[in-house]
Structure formats: structure tokens, C-alpha cells
N, C-alpha and C positions, 0 to 999 in steps of 0.2 A: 245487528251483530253485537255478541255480546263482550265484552273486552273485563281481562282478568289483570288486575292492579298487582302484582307481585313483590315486595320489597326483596329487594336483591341484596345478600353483602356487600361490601365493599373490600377494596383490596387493603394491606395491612396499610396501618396509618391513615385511613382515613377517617373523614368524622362526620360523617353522612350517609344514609343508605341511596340508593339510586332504584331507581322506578322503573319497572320493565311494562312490557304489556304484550299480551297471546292475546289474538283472537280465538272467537269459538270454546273459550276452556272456562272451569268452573271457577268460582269466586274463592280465592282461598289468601291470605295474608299469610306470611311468613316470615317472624320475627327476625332481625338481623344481629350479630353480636358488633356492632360498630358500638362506640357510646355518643351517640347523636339522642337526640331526643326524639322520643314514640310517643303518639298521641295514648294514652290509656284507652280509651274508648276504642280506637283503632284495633287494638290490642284485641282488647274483648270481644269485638263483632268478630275478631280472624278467628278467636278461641271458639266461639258460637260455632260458624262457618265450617270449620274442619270437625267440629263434634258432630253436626247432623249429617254431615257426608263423608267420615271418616274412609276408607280404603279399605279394603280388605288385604290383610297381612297373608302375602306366599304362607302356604304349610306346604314344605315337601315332603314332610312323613307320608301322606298317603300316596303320592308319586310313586314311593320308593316300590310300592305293592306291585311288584310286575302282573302283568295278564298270567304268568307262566304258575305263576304261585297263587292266583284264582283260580285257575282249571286244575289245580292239585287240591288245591281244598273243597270244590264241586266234588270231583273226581272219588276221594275220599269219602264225601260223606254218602254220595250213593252207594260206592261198595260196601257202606259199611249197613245201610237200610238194606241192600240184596244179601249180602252173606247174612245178616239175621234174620230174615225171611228162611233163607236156603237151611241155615242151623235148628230153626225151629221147627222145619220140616222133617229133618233128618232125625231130628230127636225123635218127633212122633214114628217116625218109622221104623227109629230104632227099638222104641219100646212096642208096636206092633210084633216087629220079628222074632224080639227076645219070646216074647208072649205064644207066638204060636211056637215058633220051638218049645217051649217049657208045657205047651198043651193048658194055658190058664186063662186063656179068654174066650168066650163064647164070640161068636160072630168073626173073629179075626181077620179071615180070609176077605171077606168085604171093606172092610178097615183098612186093609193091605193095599186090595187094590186102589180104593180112594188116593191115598198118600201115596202111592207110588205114580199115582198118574199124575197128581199135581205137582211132585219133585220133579218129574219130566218136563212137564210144561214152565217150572221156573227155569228150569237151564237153559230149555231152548228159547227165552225170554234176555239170559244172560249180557248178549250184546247191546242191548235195546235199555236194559233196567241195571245195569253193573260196573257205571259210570266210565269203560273203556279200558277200567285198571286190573279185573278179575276173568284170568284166563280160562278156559274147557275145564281147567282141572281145579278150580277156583282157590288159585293163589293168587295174592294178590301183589303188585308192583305198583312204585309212584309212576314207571316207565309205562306205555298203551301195551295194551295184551298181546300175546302172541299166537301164532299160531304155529303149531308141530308137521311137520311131512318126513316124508322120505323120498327119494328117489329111485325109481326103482332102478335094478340092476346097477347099484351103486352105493358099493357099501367096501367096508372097513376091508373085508377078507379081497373083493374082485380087484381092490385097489391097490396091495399089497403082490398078488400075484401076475400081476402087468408091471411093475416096478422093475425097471425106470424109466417114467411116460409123464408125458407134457400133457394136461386137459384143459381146454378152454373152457368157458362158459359163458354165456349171456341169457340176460333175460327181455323181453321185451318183444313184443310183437313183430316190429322191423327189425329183428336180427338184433337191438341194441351193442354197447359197446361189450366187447370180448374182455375178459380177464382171465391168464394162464398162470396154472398152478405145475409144478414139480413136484412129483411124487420119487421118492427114491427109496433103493430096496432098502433099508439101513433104517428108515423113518419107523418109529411106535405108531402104534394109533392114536398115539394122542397128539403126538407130531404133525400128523398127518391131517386129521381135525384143524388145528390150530392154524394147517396152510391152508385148507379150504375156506376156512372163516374167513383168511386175512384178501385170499381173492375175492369173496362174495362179498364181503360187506359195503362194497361203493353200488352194490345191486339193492341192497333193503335186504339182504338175505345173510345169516350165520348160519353156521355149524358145530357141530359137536357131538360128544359122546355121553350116550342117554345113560340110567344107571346099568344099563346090562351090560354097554361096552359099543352098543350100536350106533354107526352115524346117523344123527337126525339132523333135519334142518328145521331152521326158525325161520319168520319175518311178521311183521306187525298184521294184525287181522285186516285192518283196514287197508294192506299192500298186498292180500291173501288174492284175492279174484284179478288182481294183473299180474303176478306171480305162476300161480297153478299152472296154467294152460301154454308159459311164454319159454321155460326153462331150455335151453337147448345146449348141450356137448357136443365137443367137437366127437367126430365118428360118428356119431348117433344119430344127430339131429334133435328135433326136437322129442325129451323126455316127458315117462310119465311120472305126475305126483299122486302119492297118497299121503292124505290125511291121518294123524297118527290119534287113535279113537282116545275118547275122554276114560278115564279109567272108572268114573260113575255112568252108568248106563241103566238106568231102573226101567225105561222102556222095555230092553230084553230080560228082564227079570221076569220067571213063570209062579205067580204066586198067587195065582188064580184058583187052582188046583183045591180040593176038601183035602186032597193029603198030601202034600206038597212034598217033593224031594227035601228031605231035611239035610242032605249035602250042598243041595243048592241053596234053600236059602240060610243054612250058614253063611256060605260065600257070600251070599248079598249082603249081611248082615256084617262080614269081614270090611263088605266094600263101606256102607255106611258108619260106620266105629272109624276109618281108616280117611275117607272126606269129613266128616267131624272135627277129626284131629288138625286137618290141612286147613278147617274155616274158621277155629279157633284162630289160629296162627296168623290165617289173613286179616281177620280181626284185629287180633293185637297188631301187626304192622299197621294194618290203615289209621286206629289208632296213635297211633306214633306220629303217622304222616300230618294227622292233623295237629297232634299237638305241637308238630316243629316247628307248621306254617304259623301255628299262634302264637309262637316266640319271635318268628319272624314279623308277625304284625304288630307285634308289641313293640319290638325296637327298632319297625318304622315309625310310630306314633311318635308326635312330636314330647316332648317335657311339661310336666303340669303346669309351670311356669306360659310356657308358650299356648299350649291348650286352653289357657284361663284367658288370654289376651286374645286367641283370635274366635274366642268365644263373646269375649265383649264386645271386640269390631265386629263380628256379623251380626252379634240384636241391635246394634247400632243401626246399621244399614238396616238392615230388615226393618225398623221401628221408621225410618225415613220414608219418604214418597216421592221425594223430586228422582226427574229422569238418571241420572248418575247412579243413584243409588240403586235404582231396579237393575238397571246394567249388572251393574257389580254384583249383587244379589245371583239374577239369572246367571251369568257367567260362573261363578261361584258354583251353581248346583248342575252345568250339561254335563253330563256322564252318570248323572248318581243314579242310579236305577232301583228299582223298590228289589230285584234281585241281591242286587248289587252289599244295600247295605242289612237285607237279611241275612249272607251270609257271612259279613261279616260279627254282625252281630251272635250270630250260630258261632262263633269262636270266642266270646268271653265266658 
């Protein structure tokens, strides 16, 4: 067994240090402020001693990085790799359309179709490649995406003309729990909205009024497929949902054609100049989103002061070999993942 010689203080007024002893613990001396006499040599072998197996000093700046504020910065940078893919698509497509409207490209119509089929094929890729943050209509939120429905037979004007009625609602396959809303004749629609929300939302489900003025509802994609099929009203029963379509749809776009309707791909070409506009936007927000998390990782990071000392302690230990040291070392590095500190570094 191995026994660790400790000098211990003493209490005031004294004038001697006094000798403790751990088993099992590493050889470390530790000067005492008594004014007794220290061997010098003593001294030295303890200064030796604690240099080769120095500790590694707490940094809680990286602590401070919650998980929540990794998966905004993942989250981020893939939306911002999918919305430039999707932006550089739309470009070429926008300057195919311009083109064959204006009549100045040969080949057009093949060009067309090319790009229009592989902007399809990136949207329906969207969930999978758009890191959770960029919705159907590719806007972008630090919040998880959503997804648009309606209800049918349940809308703004049915609700207003049954006023004044009590509607329950649950979602969930066993009936889950019931939430009742009050509708009264006297209520706006935007009143009216604003009670549906406040009943759904202990469901995963909002509401509101879209820009036309119509009730739509919301809930997180990834809450979409236990959602859809579970909604139930009282009177009704179980209701139907529809999905409210993405406003880019190049799939049904006819641009196949040698003489293409030039009313219609106008509008297609209204539709891309118009989601352009919207990936710009997302862009710059995601943007944003990352530059916030780097302010915030900045002033978790400890002070250069502190940074330069527990940069000394670890080529310390790490330069060491005795068992202690590998410890401290290993424990020091569980969690750092080659992910981990490229995406930090993706932030200077």
C-alpha cells in the first residue's frame, strides 16, 4: 500500500506542521504557512512531485454550451448547405424560364425539364437534408419545422354561424385528453383563432389565421403522422385533415411542351422569383442563428488568462506517464467527439 505523507497546517499559533497520512493516494507535499522549519530538499522533491502530476484545472466555459445550442448550430448550418443548393437551383431555373419566354435559347425545353425535376427531387429530400429548421415553404426557424393543415368542415365562417357553442377536442388515438373552447357570437376571427390556439396547444397543435384570413392549423413535422389521422370533435368524431400544399410545386409544372403555355410558365416563373425571395430571407436568418450561437460560445470560453493556464496543466499531464496522469488526461477528453469539436471550430 502506498501511503501519501501530507504536511498539514497547523492551527494559529502554532509552530510546527503535523503529518497526516492517506492511503492509496498520490505523493504530493504541501507547504505549510507555520514558521517551523522545512527541510529545503523536502520542498523541492514536493515542487518536483506536483509538476509531473499537476491536476487538471475545472474550465466550465465549455459546460456552459448547452446540447440545445449544438443542435441550433448543426441545425443551422445544414439549412443553410440545403437552402444554397435549393437557391442555386432556382436560379438556373429562373434563367431557363426567363429564356424560353423571351424565345433566346435553343434547346430550352430540355434544360427546363432537367432543373425542374431535380428542384423536385431536392424538396422532397427536404426533411432528410434541411436540418429540421426549413419548412414546405422553405422558411426558415431556430424552432423544428412545421407542418400546415386544415380541418375540414371547420373553418372561420362554420364557426361563427353556430355561435354560441362549446367544441371539444382531442387528439390521440385513445380518445386522449379533451380541451374545450367557447366560441361566442360577438368574437373576430382573430378572437376566435387565438381560443382555438390556447385550447390545442397542450395537444402539439396551434392555430391561426393564414394571410387570406382562413383558419389553418400547425404542429411540428415530426408530431404530423400522430396528429393527421387522431383529431376528433365533439359532434363529429373523428375529423378529416388536409395538408396545406407547398406553394412551390415544379412537379406539376407542364413545361415539357415545344410551345409551352406562356401564361403558365409565367406563373411558374412568378412561383420561382417568389421562393428565391423567401431562401434569400432564410438564409440571412440562419445566418443570424449561427452568428448568435458564436457570441454565445465566445462568452462561454473561459479568459485568455485562464485559457493559457489550463493549457499549461494539460501538456503537463499529457507530457507525464504515471497512472494519475493518464486518468486525468482520459477523463479530461470523454465526451469530445471528432464531430463535436469540428463544429465548433466551424464557428471561428
Amino acid at each position: 500500500m502506498v501511503m501519501d505523507t501530507t504536511l498539514r497546517p497547523t492551527t494559529a499559533g502554532g509552530t510546527g506542521g503535523a503529518l497526516g497520512t492517506r492511503a492509496n493516494a498520490s505523493s504530493r507535499l504541501v507547504p505549510t504557512r507555520s514558521t517551523g522549519a522545512v527541510d529545503d530538499a523536502a520542498q523541492t522533491a514536493a515542487s518536483s512531485s506536483t509538476a509531473s502530476a499537476a491536476p487538471l484545472r475545472a474550465n466550465g466555459g465549455a459546460s456552459r454550451i448547452a446540447s440545445g445550442l449544438q443542435d441550433q448550430v448543426a441545425g443551422a448550418q445544414q439549412a443553410l448547405d440545403y437552402l444554397e443548393r435549393v437557391a442555386s437551383q432556382l436560379e438556373a431555373l429562373k434563367g431557363e424560364l426567363t429564356a424560353k419566354l423571351a424565345g433566346t435559347r435553343n434547346g430550352s425545353r430540355l434544360q427546363l425539364e432537367v432543373h425542374a425535376r431535380q428542384l423536385a427531387h431536392t424538396l422532397a429530400e427536404r426533411k432528410k437534408t434541411g436540418g429540421g429548421s426549413v419548412d414546405s415553404n422553405l422558411n426558415y426557424s431556430t424552432r423544428p419545422a412545421t407542418q400546415r393543415f386544415r380541418i375540414r368542415g371547420l373553418d372561420i365562417d362554420s364557426l361563427k354561424k353556430s355561435a354560441p357553442q362549446t367544441i371539444s377536442f382531442s387528439v390521440g388515438s385513445a380518445g386522449g385528453p379533451q380541451m374545450a373552447v367557447n366560441i361566442e357570437p360577438d368574437q373576430s376571427s382573430q378572437q376566435i383563432a387565438r381560443a382555438l390556439d390556447r385550447a390545442l396547444a397542450p395537444m402539439g397543435v396551434h392555430a391561426s389565421l393564414d394571410e387570406n384570413g382562413e383558419l389553418v392549423f400547425t404542429t411540428p413535422e415530426s408530431n404530423w403522422s400522430a396528429v393527421k389521422d387522431s383529431i376528433a370533435v365533439s359532434g363529429r368524431g373523428r375529423v378529416t385533415t388536409d395538408e396545406v400544399a407547398a406553394s412551390l410545386a415544379p412537379q406539376q409544372w407542364n413545361v415539357g411542351a415545344e410551345t409551352g403555355n406562356a401564361d403558365a410558365l409565367r406563373q411558374s416563373l412568378r412561383e420561382v422569383v417568389q421562393a428565391l425571395e423567401r431562401v434569400h430571407r432564410s438564409q440571412a436568418a440562419a445566418s443570424a442563428a449561427l452568428q448568435a450561437a458564436s457570441v454565445q460560445v465566445s462568452d462561454a470560453a473561459p479568459p485568455p488568462p485562464d485559457l493559457a493556464i489550463a493549457a499549461d496543466d494539460f501538456g503537463k499531464v499529457a507530457a507525464a506517464t504515471d497512472y494519475e496522469s493518464l486518468i486525468a488526461l482520459t477523463s479530461a477528453l470523454v465526451g469530445v467527439s471528432r464531430d463535436r469539436v469540428l463544429a465548433l471550430l466551424g464557428l471561428r
